[in-house]
C-alpha positions as CSV (number, residue, x, y, z in Angstrom):
1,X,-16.3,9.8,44.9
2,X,-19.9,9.6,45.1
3,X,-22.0,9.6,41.7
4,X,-25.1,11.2,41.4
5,X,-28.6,9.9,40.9
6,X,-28.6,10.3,37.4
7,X,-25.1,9.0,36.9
8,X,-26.3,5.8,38.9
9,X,-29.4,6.0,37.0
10,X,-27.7,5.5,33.4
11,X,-25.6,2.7,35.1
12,X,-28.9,0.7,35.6
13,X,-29.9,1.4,31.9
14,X,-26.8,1.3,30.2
15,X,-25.0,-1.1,32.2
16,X,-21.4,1.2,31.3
17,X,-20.0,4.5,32.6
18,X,-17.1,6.6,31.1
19,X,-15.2,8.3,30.8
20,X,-13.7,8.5,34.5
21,X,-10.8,10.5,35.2
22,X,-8.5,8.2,37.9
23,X,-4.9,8.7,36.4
24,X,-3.5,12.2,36.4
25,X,-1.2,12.1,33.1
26,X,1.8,11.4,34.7
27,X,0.4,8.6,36.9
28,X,-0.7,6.9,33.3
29,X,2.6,7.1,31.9
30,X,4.3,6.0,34.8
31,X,2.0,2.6,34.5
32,X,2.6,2.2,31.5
33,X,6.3,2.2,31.6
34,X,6.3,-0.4,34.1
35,X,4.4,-2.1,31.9
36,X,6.3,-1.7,28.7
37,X,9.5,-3.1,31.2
38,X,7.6,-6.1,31.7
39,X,7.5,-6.4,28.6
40,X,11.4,-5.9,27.7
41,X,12.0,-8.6,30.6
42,X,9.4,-11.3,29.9
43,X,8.9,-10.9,26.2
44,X,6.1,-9.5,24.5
45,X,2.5,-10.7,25.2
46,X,-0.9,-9.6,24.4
47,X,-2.0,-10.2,27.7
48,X,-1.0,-11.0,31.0
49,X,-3.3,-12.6,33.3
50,X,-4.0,-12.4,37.2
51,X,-1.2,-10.1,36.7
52,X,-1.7,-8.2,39.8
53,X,-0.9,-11.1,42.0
54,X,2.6,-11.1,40.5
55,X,3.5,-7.4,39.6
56,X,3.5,-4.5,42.5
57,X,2.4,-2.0,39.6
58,X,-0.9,-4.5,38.7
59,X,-1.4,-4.7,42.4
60,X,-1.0,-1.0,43.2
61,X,-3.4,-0.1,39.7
62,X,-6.0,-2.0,40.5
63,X,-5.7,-0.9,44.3
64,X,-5.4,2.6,43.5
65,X,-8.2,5.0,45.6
66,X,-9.6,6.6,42.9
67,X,-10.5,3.2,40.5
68,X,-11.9,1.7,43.8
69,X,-13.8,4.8,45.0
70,X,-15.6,4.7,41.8
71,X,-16.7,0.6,42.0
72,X,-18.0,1.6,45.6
73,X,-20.4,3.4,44.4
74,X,-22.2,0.9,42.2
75,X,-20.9,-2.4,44.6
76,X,-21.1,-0.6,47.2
77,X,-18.5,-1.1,50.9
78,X,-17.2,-4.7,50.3
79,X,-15.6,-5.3,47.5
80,X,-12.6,-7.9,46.9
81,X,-10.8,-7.8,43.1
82,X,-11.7,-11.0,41.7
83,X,-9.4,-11.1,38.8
84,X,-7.3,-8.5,36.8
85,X,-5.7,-8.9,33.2
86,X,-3.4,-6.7,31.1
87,X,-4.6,-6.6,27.4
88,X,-2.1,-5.0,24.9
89,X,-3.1,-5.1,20.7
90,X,0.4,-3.8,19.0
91,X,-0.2,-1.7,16.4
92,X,-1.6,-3.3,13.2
93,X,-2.6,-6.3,15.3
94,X,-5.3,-8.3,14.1
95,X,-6.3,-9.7,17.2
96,X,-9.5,-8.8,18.6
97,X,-12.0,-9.8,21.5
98,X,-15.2,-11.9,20.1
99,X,-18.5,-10.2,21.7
100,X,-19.3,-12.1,24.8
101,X,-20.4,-11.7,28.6
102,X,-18.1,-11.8,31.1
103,X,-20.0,-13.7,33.3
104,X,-20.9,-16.6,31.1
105,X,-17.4,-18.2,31.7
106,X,-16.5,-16.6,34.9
107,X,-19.4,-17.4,37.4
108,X,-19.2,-13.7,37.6
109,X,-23.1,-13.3,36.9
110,X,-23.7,-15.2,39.9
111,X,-23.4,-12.0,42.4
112,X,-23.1,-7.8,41.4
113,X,-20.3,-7.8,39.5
114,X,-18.2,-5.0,37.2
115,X,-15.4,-5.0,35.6
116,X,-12.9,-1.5,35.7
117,X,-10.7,-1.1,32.5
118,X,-8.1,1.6,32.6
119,X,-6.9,3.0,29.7
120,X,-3.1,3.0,29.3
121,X,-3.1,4.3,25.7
122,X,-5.7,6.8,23.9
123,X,-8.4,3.9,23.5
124,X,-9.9,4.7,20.3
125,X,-12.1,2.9,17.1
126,X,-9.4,3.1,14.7
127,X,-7.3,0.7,17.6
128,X,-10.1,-1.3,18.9
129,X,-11.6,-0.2,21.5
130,X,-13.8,-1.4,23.8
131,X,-17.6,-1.5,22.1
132,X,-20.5,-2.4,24.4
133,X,-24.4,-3.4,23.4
134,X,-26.0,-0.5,25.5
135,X,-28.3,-2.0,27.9
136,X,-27.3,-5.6,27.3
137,X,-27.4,-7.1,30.3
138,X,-30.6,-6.5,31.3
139,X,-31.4,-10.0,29.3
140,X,-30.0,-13.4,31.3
141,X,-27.0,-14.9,29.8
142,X,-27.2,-15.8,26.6
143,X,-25.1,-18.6,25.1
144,X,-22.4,-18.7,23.4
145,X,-20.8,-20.2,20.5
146,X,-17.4,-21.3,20.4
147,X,-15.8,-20.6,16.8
148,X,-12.1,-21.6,17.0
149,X,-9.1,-20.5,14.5
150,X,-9.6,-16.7,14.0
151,X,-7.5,-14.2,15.9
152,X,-9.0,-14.1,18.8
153,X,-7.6,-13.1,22.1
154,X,-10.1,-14.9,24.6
155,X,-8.5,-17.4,26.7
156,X,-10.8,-20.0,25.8
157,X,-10.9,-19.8,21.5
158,X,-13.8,-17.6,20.5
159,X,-16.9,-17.5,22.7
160,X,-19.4,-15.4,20.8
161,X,-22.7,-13.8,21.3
162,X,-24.6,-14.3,18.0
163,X,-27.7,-12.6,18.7
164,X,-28.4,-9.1,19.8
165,X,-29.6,-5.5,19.0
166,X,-26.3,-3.9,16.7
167,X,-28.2,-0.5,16.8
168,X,-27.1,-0.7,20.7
169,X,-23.4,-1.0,20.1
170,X,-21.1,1.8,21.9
171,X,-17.8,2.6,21.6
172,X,-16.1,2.7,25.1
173,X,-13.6,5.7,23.7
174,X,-11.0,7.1,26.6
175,X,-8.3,9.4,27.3
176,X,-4.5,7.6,28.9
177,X,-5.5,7.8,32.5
178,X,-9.3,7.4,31.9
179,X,-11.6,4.4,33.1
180,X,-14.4,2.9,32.0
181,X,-17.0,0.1,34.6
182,X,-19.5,-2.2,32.6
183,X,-21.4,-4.5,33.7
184,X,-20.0,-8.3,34.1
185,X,-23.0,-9.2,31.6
186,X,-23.3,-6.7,29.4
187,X,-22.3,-7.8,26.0
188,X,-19.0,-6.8,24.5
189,X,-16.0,-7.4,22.5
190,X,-13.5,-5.1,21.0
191,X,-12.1,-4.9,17.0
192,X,-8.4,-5.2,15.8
193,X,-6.0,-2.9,16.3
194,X,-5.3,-0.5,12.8
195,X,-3.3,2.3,13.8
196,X,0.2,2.7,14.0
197,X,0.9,2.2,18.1
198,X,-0.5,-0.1,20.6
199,X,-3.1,0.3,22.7
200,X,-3.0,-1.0,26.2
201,X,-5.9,-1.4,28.9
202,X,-5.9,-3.0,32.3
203,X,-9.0,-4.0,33.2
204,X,-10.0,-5.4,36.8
205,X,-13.3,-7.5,37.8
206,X,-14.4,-6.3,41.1
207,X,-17.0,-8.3,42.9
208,X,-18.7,-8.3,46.7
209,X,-18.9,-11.5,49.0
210,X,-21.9,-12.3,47.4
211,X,-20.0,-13.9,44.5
212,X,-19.8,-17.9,44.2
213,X,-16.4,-18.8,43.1
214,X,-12.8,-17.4,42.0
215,X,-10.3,-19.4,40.3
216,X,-7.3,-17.5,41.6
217,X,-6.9,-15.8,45.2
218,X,-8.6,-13.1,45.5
219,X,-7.5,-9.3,47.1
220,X,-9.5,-7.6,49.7
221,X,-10.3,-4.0,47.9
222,X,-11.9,-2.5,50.1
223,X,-14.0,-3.6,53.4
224,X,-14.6,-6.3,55.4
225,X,-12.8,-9.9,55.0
226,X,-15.8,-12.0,54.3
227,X,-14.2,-14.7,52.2
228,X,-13.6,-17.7,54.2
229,X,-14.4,-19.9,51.3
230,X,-11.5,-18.1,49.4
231,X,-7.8,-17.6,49.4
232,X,-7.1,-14.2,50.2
233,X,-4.1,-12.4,48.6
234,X,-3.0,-10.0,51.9
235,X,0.4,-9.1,51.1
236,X,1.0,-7.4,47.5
237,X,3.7,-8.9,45.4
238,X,7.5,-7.7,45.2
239,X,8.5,-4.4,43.1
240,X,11.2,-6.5,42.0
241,X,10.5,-7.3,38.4
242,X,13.0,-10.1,37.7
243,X,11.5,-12.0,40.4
244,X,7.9,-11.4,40.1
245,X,8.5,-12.7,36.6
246,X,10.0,-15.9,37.4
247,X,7.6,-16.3,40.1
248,X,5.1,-16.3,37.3
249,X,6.7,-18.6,35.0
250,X,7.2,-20.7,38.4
251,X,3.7,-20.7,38.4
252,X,2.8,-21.8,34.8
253,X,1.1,-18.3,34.7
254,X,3.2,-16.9,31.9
């Protein structure tokens, strides 16, 4: 996969493309019924983090030729996933994601960064999809204002961007099997879930060797090994559910 000038063009202005076709139907539903077994095993969550150092599926999804042909072309040949995360909002779920940068919390706005989220589910405005501030991260980081207690499904409590351009906003709408790349600083967030099923995305930040740090080991996407300052995942984790899920809990990871 190689996009076109005017494709990359509207990446550098926009800062999002979608909808990309990486999933043939089958291949979606086939995710997420690995996914919704994970769930049956270890309990229902909303997300599950660094999940593809744990689960073969995670590994093999955020792996898969198509999703990483598609970063190459904006990161270009060198690319290592930094970090990966399931996020699931049940139907009627109030949760939603504050509008934030990624890279304000990550360090991932110290090199090229994106971040890849697959659609599991129809991905839609009546069950909170992805919404982006077109063009947004053209600005440096802005800050951020933590605003704890509300249903919020950041990691860290609310982190909120306050201040920005509304008549900008996007919604990131996709297809089961369809993908979406923004930006790591592009500002974004997502609504609750109304409808009457879940919606599920799988979203993966892919970085190059220019990036500073990573909190977790990191996997070799494509390209060179240029990490020494990094663990590198090499091996991908067991098919075995059971065990992949204790190893998590091991872990302190779920």
């Amino acid at each position: 996969m190689r996009y076109s000038r005017s494709v990359l063009a509207r990446w550098k202005t926009d800062g999002v493309l979608f909808p990309i076709r990486v999933l043939d139907p089958d291949e979606a539903a086939s995710f997420r019924a690995l996914l919704e077994e994970t769930q049956r095993r270890a309990g229902p969550r909303r997300r599950y983090d660094a999940c593809h150092l744990y689960f073969r599926w995670a590994w093999d999804l955020a792996m898969h030729p198509r999703v990483v042909d598609g970063v190459e072309s904006i990161l270009g040949p060198d690319i290592i996933i930094h970090s990966a995360r399931v996020m699931v909002k049940f139907a009627h779920d109030p949760g939603y994601v504050s509008w934030h940068q990624d890279g304000t919390y990550t360090g991932l706005n110290s090199s090229p960064t994106l971040t890849a989220w697959i659609a599991l589910t129809d991905s839609t405005p009546q069950n909170g999809c992805v919404r982006v501030v077109a063009g947004s991260h053209h600005k440096p980081p802005l800050e951020h204002v933590r605003t704890d207690g509300r249903p919020d499904v950041m990691n860290r409590g609310e982190i909120e961007v306050a201040d920005f351009d509304r008549e900008r906003i996007v919604d990131v709408v996709l297809r089961p099997g369809e993908m979406s790349m923004h930006d790591s600083n592009i500002i974004h967030g997502s609504e609750p879930n109304r409808s009457d099923g879940p919606r599920i995305g799988f979203n993966v930040s892919y970085a190059t060797p220019a990036v500073e740090r990573a909190h977790t080991a990191v996997v070799i996407a494509r390209g060179r090994n240029a990490y020494p300052r990094f663990e590198v995942m090499h091996t991908p984790p067991t098919a075995d559910l059971d065990a992949s899920i204790a190893a998590m809990r091991n872990d302190g990871a779920l």
